[in-house]
Backbone of each chain as ProteinMPNN parsed JSONL, in Angstrom:
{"seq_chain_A": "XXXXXXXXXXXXXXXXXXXXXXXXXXXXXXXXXXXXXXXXXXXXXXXXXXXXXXXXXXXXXXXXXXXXXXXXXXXXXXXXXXXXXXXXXXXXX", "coords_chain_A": {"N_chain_A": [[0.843, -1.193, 0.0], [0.663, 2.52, -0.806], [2.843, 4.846, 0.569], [1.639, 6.819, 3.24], [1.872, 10.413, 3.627], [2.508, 13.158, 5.424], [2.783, 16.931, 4.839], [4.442, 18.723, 6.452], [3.171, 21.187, 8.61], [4.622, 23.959, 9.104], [5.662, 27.767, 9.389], [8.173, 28.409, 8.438], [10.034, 31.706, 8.459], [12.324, 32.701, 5.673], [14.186, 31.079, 3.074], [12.292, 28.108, 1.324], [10.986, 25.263, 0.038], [8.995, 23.821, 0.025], [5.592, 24.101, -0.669], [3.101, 26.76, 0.837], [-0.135, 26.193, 0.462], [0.006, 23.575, 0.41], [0.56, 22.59, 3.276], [0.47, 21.231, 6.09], [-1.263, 19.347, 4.597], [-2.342, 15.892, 3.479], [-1.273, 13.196, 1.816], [-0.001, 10.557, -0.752], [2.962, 8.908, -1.266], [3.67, 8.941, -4.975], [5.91, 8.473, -6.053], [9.833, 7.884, -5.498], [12.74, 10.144, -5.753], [14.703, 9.98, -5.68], [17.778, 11.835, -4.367], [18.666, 15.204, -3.728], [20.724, 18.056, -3.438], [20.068, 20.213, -0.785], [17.874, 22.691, -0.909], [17.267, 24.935, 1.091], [19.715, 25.162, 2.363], [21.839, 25.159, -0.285], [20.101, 27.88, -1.019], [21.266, 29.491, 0.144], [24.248, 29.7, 0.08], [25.211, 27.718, 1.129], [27.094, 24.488, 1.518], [25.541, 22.154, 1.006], [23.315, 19.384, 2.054], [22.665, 15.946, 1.213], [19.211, 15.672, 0.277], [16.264, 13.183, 0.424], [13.778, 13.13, -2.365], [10.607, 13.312, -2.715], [7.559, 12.202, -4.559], [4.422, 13.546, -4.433], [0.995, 12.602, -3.997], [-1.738, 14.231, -3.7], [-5.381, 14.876, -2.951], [-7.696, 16.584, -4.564], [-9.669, 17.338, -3.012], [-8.779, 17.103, -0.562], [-6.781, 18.943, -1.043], [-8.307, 21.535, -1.4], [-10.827, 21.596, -0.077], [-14.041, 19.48, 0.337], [-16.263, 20.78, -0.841], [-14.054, 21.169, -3.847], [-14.407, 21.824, -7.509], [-13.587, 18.953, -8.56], [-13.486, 16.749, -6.76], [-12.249, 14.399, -7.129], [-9.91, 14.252, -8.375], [-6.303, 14.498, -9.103], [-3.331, 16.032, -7.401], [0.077, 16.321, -8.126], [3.223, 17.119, -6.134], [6.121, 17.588, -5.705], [8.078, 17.474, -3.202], [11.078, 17.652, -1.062], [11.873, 14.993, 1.672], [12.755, 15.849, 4.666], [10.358, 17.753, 4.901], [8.07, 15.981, 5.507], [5.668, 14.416, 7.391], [5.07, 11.147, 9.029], [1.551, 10.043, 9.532], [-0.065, 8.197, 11.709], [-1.914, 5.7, 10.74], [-4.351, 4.684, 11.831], [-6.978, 6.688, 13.754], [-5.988, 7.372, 17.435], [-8.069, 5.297, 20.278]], "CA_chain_A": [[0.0, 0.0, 0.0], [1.282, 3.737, -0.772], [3.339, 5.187, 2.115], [0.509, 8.432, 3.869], [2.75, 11.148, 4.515], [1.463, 14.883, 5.196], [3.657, 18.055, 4.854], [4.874, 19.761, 8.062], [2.609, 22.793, 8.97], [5.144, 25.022, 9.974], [5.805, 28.287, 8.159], [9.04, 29.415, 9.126], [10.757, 32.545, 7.55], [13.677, 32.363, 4.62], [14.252, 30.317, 1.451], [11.775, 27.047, 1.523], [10.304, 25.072, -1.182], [7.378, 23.308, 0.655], [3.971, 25.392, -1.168], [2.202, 26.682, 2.018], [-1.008, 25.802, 0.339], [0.191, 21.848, 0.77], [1.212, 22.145, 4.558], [-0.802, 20.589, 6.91], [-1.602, 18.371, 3.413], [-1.629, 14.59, 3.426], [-1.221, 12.659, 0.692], [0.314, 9.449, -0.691], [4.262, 8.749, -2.193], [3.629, 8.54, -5.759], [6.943, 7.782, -6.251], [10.735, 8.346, -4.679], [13.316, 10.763, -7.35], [16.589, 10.623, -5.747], [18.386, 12.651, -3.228], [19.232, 16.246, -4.269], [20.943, 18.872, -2.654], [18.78, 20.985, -0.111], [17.754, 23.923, -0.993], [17.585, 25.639, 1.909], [21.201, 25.279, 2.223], [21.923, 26.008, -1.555], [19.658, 28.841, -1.153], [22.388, 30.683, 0.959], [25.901, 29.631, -0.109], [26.15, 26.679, 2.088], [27.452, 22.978, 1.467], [24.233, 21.201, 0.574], [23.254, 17.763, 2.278], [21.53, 15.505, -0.327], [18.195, 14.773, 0.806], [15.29, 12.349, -0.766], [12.833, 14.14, -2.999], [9.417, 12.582, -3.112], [6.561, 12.711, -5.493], [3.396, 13.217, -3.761], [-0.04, 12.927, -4.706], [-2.65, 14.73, -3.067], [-6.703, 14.389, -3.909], [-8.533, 18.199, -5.011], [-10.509, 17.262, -1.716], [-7.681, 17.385, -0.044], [-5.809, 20.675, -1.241], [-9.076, 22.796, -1.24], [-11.875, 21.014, 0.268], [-14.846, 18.928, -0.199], [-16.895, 21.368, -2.386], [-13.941, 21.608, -4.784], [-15.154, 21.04, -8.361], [-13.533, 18.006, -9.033], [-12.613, 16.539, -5.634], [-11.331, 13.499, -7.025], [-8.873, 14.622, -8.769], [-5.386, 15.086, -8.355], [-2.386, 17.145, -8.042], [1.232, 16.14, -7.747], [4.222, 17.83, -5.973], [7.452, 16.9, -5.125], [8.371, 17.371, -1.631], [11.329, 17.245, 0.07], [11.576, 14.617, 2.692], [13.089, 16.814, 5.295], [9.218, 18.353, 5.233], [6.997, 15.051, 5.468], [5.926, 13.464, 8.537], [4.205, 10.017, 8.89], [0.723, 10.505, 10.226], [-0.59, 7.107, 11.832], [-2.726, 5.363, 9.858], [-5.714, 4.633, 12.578], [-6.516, 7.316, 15.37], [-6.126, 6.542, 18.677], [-9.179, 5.304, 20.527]], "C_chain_A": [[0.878, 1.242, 0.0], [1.489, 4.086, 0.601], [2.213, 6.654, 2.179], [1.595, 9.2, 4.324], [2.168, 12.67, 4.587], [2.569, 15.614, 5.656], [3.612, 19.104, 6.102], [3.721, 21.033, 8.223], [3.31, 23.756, 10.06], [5.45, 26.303, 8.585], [6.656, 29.587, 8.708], [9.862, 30.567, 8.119], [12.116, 31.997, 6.692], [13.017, 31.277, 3.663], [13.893, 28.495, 1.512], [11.329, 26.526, 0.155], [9.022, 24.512, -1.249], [6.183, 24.407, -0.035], [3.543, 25.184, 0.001], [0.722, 26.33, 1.72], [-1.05, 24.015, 0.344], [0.766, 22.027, 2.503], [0.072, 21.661, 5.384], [-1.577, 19.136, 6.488], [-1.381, 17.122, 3.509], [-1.85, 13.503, 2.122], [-0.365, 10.881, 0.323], [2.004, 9.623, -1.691], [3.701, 8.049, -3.692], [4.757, 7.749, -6.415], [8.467, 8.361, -5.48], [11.252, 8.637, -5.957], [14.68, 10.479, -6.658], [16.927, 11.63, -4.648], [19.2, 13.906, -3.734], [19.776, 17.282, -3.005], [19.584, 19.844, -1.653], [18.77, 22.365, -0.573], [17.551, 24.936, -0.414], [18.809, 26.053, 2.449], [21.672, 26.057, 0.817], [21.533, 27.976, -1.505], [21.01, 30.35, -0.648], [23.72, 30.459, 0.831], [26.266, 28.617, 0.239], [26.176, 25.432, 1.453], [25.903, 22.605, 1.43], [24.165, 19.897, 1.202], [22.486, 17.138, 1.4], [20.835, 14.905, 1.003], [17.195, 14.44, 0.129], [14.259, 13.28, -0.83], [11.573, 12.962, -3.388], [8.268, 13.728, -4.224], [5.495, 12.568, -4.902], [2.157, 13.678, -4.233], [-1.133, 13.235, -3.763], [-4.463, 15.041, -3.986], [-7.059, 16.2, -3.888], [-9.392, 18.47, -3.622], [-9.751, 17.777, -0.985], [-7.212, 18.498, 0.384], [-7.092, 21.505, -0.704], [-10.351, 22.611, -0.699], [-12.609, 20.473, -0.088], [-15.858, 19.618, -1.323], [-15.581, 21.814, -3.453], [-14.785, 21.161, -5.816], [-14.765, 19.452, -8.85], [-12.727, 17.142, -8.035], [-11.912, 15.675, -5.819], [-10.019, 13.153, -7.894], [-7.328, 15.016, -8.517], [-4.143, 16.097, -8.541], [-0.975, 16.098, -7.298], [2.105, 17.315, -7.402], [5.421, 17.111, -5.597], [8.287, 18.03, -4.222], [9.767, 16.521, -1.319], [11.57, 15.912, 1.39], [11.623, 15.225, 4.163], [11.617, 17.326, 6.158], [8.041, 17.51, 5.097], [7.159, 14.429, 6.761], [5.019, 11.991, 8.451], [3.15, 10.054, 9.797], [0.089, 8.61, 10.698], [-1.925, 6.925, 11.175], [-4.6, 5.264, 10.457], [-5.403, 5.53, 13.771], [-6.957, 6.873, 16.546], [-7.05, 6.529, 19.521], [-9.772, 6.109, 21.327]], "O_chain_A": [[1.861, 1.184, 0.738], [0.756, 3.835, 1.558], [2.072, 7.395, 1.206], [2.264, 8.82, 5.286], [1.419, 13.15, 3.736], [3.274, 15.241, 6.594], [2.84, 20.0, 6.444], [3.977, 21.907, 7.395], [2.972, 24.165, 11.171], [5.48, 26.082, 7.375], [6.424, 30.733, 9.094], [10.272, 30.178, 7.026], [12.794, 31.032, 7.044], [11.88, 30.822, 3.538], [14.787, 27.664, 1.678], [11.301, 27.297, -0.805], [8.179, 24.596, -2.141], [6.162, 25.577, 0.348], [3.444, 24.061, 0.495], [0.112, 26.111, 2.767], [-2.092, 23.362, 0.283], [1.652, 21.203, 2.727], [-1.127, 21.816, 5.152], [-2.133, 18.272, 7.166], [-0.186, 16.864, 3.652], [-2.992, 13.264, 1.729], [-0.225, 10.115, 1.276], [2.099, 10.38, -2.657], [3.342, 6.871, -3.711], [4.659, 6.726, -7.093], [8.279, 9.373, -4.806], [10.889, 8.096, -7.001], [15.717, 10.824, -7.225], [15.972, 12.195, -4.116], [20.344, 13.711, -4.144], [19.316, 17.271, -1.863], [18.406, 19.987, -1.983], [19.785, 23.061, -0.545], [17.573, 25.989, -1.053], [18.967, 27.166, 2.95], [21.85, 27.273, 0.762], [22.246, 28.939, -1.785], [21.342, 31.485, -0.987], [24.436, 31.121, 1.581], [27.399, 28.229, -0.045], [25.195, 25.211, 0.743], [25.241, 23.204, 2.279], [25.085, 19.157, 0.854], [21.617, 17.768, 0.798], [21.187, 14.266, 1.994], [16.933, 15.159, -0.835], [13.839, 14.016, 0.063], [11.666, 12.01, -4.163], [8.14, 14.917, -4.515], [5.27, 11.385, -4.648], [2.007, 14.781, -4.76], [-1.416, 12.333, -2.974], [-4.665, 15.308, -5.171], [-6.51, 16.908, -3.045], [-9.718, 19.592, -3.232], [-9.926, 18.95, -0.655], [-7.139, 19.003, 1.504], [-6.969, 22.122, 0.355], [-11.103, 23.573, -0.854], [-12.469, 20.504, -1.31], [-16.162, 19.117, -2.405], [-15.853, 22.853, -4.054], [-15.708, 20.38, -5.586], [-15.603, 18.798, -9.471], [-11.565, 16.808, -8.269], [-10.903, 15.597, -5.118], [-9.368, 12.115, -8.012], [-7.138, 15.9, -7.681], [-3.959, 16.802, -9.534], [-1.03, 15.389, -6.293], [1.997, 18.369, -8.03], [5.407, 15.954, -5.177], [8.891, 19.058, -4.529], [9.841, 15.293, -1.281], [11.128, 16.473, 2.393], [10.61, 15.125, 4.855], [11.492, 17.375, 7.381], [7.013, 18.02, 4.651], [8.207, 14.011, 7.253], [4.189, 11.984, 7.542], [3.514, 10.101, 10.971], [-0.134, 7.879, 9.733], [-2.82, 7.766, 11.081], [-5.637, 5.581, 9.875], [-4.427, 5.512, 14.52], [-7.962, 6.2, 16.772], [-7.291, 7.674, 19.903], [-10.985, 6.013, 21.512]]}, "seq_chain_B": "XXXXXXXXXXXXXXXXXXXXXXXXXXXXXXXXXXXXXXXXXXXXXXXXXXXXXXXXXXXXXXXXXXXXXXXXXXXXXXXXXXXXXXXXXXXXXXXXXXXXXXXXXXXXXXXX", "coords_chain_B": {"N_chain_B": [[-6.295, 37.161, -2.176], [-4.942, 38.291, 0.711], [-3.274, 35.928, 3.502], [-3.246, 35.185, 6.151], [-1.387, 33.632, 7.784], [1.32, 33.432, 7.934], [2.536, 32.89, 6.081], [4.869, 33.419, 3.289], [4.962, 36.195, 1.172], [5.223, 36.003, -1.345], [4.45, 33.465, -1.817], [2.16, 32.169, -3.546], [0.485, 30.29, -4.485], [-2.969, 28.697, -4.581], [-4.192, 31.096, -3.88], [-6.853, 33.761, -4.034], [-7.07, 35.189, -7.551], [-6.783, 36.678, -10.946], [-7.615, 36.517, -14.622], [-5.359, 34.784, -16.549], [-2.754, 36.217, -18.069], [-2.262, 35.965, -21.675], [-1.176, 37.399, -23.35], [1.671, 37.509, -26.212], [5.551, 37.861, -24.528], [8.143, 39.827, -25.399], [11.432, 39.962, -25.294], [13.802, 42.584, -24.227], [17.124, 43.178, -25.567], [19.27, 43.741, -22.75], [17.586, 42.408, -21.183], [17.967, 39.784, -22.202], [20.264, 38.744, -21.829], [20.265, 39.169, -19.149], [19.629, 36.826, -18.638], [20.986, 35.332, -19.478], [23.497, 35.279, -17.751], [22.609, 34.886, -15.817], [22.699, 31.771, -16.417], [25.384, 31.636, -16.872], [26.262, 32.461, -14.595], [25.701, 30.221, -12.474], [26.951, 28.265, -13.692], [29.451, 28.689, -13.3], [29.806, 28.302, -10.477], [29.045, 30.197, -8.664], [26.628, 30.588, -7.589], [23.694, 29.104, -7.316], [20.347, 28.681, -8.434], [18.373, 28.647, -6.658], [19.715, 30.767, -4.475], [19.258, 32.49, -6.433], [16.211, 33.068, -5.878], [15.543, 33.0, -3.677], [16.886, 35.755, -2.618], [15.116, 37.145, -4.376], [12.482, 36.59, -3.051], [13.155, 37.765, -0.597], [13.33, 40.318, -1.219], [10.774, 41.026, -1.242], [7.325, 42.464, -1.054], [6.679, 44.725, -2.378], [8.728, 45.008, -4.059], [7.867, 43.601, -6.36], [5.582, 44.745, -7.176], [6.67, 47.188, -8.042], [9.189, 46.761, -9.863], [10.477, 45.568, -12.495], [9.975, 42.003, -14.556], [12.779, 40.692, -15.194], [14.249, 43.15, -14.172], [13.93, 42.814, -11.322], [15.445, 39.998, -11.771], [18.053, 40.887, -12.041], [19.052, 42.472, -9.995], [18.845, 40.561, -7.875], [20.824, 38.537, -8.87], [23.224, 40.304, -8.684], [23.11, 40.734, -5.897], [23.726, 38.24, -5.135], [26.348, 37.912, -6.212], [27.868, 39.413, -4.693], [27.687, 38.712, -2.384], [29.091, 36.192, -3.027], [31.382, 36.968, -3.539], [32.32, 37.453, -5.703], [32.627, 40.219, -6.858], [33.376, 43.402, -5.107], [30.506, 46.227, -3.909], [31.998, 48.777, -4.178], [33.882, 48.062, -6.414], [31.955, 47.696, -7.952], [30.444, 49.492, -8.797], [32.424, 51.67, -9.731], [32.886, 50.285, -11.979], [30.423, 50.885, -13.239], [30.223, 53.215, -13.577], [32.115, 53.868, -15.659], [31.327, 52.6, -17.604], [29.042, 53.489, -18.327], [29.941, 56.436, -19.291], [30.934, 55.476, -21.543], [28.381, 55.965, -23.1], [24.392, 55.937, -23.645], [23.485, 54.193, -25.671], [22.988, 51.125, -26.628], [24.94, 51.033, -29.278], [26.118, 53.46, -29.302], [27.984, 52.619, -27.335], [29.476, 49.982, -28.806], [31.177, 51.799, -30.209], [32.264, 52.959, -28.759]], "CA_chain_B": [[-6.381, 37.548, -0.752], [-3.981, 37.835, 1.727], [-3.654, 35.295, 4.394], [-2.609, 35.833, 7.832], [-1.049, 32.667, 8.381], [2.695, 33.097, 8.194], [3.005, 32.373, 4.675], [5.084, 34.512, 3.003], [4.218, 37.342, 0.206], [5.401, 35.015, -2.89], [3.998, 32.069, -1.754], [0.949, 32.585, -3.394], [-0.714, 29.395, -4.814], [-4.317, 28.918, -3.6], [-5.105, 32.342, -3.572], [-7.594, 34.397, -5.3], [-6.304, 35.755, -8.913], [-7.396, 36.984, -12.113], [-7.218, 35.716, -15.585], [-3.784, 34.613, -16.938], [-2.172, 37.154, -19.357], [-1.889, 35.438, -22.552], [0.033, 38.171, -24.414], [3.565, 36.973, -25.989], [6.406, 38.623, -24.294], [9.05, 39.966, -26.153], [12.599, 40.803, -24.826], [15.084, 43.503, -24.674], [18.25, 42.626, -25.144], [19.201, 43.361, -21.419], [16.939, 41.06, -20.48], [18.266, 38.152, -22.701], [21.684, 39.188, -21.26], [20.486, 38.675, -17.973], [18.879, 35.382, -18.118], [22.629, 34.19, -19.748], [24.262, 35.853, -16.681], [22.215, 33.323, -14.389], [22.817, 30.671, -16.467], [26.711, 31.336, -16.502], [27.048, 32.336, -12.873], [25.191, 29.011, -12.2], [27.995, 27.258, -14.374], [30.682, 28.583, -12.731], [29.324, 27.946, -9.459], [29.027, 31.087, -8.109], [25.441, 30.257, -6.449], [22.586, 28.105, -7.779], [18.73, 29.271, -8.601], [18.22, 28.754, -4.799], [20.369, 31.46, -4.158], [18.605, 33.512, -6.803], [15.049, 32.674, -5.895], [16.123, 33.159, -2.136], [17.218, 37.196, -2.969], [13.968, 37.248, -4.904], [11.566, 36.299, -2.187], [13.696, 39.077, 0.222], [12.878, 41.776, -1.805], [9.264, 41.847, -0.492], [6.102, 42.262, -2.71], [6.989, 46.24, -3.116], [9.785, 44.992, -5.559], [7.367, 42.621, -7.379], [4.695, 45.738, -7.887], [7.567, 48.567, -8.82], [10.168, 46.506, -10.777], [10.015, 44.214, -13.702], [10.86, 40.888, -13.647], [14.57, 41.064, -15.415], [14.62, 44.354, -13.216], [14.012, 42.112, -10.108], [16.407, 38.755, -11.508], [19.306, 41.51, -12.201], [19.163, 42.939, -8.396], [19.498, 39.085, -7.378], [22.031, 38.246, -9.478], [24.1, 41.547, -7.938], [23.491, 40.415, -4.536], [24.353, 37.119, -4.902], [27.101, 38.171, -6.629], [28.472, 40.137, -4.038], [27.549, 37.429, -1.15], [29.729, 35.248, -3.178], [32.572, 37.255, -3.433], [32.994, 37.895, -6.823], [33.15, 41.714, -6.527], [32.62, 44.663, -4.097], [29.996, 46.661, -4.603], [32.717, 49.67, -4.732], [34.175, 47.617, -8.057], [30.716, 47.527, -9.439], [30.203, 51.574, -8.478], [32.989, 52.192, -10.427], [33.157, 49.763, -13.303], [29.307, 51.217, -13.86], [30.578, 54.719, -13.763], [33.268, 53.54, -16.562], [30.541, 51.977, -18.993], [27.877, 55.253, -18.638], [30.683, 57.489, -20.164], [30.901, 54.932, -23.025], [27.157, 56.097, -23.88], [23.463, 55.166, -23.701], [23.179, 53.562, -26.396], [24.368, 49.74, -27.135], [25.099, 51.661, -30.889], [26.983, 54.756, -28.971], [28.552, 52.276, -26.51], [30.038, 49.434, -29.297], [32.159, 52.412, -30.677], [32.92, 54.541, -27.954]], "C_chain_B": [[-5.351, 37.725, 0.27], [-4.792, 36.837, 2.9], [-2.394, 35.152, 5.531], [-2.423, 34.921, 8.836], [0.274, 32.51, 8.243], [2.858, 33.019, 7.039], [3.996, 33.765, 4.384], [4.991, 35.499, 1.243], [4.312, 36.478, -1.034], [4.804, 33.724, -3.284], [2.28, 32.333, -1.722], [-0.241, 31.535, -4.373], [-1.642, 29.265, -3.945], [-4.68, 29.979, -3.835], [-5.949, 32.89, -4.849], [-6.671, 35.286, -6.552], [-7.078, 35.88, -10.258], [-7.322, 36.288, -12.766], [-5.85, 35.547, -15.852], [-3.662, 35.035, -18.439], [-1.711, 36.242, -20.454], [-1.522, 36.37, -23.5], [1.384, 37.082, -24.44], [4.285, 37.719, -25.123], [7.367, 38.933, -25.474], [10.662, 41.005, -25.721], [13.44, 41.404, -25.109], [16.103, 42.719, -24.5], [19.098, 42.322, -23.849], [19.118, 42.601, -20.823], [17.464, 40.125, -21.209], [19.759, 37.646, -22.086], [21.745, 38.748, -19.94], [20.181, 37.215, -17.327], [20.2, 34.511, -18.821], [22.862, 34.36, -19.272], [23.849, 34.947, -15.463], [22.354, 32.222, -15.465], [25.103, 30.061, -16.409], [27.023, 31.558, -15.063], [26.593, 30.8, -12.454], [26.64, 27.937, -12.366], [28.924, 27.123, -13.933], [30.753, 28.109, -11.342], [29.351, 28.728, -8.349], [27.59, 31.144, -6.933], [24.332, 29.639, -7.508], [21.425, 28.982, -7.598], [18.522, 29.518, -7.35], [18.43, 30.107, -4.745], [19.493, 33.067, -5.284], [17.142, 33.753, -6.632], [15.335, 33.453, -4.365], [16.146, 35.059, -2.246], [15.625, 37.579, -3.639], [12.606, 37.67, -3.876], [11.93, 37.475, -1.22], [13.083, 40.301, -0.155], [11.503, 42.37, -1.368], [8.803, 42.392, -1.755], [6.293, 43.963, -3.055], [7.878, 45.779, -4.14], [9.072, 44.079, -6.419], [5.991, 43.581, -7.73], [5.351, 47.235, -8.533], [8.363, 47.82, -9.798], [9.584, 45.4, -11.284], [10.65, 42.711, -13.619], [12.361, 40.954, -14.184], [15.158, 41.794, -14.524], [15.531, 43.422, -11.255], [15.328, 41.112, -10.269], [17.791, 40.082, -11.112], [20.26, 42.205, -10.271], [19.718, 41.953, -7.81], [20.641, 38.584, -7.905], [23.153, 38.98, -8.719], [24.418, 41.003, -6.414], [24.184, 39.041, -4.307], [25.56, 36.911, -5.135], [28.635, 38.538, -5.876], [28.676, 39.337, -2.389], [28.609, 36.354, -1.65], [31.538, 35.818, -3.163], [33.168, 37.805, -4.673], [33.346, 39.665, -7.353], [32.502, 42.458, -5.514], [31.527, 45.358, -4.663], [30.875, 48.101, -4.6], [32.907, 49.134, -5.928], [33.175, 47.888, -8.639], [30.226, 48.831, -9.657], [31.203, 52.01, -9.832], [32.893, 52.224, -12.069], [31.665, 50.155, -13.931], [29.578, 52.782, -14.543], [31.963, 54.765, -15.386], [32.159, 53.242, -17.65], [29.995, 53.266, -19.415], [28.945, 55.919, -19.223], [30.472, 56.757, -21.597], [29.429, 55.599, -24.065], [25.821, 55.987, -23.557], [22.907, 54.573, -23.983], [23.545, 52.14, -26.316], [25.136, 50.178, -28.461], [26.447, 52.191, -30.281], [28.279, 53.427, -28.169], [29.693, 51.134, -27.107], [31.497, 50.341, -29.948], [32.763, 53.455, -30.066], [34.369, 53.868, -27.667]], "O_chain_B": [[-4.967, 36.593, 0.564], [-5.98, 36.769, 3.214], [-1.167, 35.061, 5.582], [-2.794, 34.929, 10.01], [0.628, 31.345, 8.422], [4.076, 33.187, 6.976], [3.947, 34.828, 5.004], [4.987, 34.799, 0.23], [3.285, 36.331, -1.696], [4.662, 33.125, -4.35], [1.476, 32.546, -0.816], [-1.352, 31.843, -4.803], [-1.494, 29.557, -2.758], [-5.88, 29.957, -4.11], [-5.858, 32.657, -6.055], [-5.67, 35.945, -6.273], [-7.989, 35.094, -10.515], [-7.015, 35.174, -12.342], [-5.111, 36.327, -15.25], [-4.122, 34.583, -19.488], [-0.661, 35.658, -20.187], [-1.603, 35.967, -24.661], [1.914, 36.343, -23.61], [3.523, 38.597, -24.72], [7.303, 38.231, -26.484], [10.885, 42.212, -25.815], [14.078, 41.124, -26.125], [16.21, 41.819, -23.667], [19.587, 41.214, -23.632], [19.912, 42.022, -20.081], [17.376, 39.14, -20.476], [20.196, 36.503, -21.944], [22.704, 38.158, -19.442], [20.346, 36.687, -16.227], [20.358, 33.295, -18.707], [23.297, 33.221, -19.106], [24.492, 34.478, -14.523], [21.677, 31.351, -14.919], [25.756, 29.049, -16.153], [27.893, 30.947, -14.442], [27.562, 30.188, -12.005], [27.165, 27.171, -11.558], [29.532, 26.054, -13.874], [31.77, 27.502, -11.009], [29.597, 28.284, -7.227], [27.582, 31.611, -5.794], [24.46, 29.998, -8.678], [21.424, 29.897, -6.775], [18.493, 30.683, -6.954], [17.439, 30.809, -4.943], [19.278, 34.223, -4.921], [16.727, 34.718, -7.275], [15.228, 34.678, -4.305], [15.115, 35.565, -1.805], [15.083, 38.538, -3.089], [11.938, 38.703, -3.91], [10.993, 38.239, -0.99], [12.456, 41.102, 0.539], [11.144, 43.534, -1.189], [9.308, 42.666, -2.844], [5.948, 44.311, -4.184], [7.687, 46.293, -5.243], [9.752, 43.7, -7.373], [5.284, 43.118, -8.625], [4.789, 48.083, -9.226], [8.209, 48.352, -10.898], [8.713, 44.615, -10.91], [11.544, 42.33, -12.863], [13.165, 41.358, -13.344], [16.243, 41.507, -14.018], [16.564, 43.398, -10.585], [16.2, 41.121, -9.401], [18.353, 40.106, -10.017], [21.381, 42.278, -9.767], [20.81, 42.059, -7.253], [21.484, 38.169, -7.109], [23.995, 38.296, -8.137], [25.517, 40.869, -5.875], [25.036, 38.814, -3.448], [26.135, 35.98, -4.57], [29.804, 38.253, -6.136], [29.583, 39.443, -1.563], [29.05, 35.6, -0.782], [32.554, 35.193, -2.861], [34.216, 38.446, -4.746], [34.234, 40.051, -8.114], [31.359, 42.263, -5.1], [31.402, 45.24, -5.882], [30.189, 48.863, -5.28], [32.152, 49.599, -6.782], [33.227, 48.316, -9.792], [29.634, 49.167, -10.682], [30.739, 52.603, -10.806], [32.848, 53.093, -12.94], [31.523, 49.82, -15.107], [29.239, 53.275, -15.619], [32.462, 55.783, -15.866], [32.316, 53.869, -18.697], [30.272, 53.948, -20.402], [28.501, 55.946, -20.37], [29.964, 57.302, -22.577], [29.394, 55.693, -25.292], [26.039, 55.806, -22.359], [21.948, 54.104, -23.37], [24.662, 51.988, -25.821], [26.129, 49.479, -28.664], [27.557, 51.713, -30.517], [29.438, 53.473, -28.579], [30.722, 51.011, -26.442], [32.589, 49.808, -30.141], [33.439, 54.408, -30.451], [35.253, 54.52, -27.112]]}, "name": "protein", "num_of_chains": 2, "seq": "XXXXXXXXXXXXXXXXXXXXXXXXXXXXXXXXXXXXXXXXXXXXXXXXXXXXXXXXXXXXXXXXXXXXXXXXXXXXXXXXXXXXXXXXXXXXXXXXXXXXXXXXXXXXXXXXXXXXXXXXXXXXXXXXXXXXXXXXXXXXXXXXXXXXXXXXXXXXXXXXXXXXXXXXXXXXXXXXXXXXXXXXXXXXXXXXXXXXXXXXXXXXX"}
C-alpha cells in the first residue's frame, strides 16, 4: 500500500520550497526521485546535504476542500523529505 | 487575498487571482543578457537558482509591484554576486561609472 505522509505545517521565515497551500496536506508517495541537494542550504551559499525528494499525490478534496469542483482529482508535488511526517494510519481510541 | 497565516508574500498558490495574461512577451536585449548571466554564474558555481530565488523572495512584494521581472532577476544576481565574493559593490560603483561614459546607447557604446 502507498506510504501516507502529510507536509509539516510550519511556516518558518527564509528560502523554503514546501507550497504553504500543501502544509498541513496529506497525501500518498507517488513515487521516490533521488536525493538532491537541499535547498535551503543552496539557497544561501552553504554545502548542501543531499536529501530524498518525493513525489506526492494529493486528492482536489484534499488541497481545497470537499466542495472543490472536481474533488477526485489530483495534483502532484514533489516534496522534500526533510518536510513530510508520517501521520498514523488509525486514530487513537 | 492575503492570508494571515505566516506564509510569506510570494507564496501565493491557492489564492484568489485573475485571468492569466496570454500576451507573448518579447525581450530587450538586457533582459536576454540577464537570463545568460544566471545561467553562466550558475555554471561557474558562483550560487545556484536557490540562491537567486532566495534574494527574490527578500525583496518583499513592493519589488514585485515597482520593478520588472529582469529588473528584479538583475538585483538578485548583484546580490548574490556580491555574497559570493565575486566583486565589491565599490568595483561595481565604479566599473558602472566607466561603462555610462561609453554612452546610452548599445550603438553609442560598441564604438565609444
Amino acid at each position: 500500500m502507498a506510504e501516507r505522509v502529510r507536509v509539516k505545517h510550519m511556516m518558518p521565515p527564509g528560502h523554503v520550497r514546501a507550497p504553504a497551500y500543501l502544509r498541513g496536506k496529506t497525501g500518498f508517495v507517488e513515487r521516490k526521485l533521488g536525493a538532491f541537494g537541499n535547498p535551503e542550504q543552496l539557497a544561501y551559499g552553504l554545502p548542501a546535504e543531499k536529501i530524498p525528494l518525493l513525489r506526492v499525490r494529493f486528492s482536489m478534496a484534499e488541497v481545497w476542500g470537499s466542495d472543490t469542483e472536481y474533488p477526485n482529482d489530483t495534483l502532484d508535488a514533489e516534496i522534500f523529505a526533510h518536510w513530510l511526517e508520517y501521520p498514523e494510519t488509525h486514530d487513537a481510541p | 487575498m492575503k492570508q494571515n497565516d505566516g506564509r510569506r508574500w510570494h507564496d501565493m498558490g491557492g489564492q484568489a487571482a485573475g485571468p492569466v495574461p496570454k500576451d507573448d512577451h518579447d525581450f530587450a536585449l538586457w533582459e536576454k543578457r540577464i537570463d545568460a548571466l544566471m545561467v553562466l554564474c550558475s555554471a561557474k558555481g558562483h550560487f545556484t537558482v536557490d540562491g537567486l530565488r532566495r534574494a527574490l523572495e527578500d525583496m518583499g512584494e513592493d519589488a514585485f509591484e515597482t520593478m520588472s521581472y529582469y529588473e528584479r532577476w538583475v538585483a538578485s544576481l548583484n546580490q548574490n554576486l556580491v555574497e559570493a565574493g565575486v566583486y565589491t559593490p565599490t568595483e561595481l560603483g565604479e566599473r558602472m561609472e566607466e561603462i555610462a561614459t561609453r554612452g546610452e546607447t548599445y550603438g553609442e557604446a560598441a564604438h565609444g
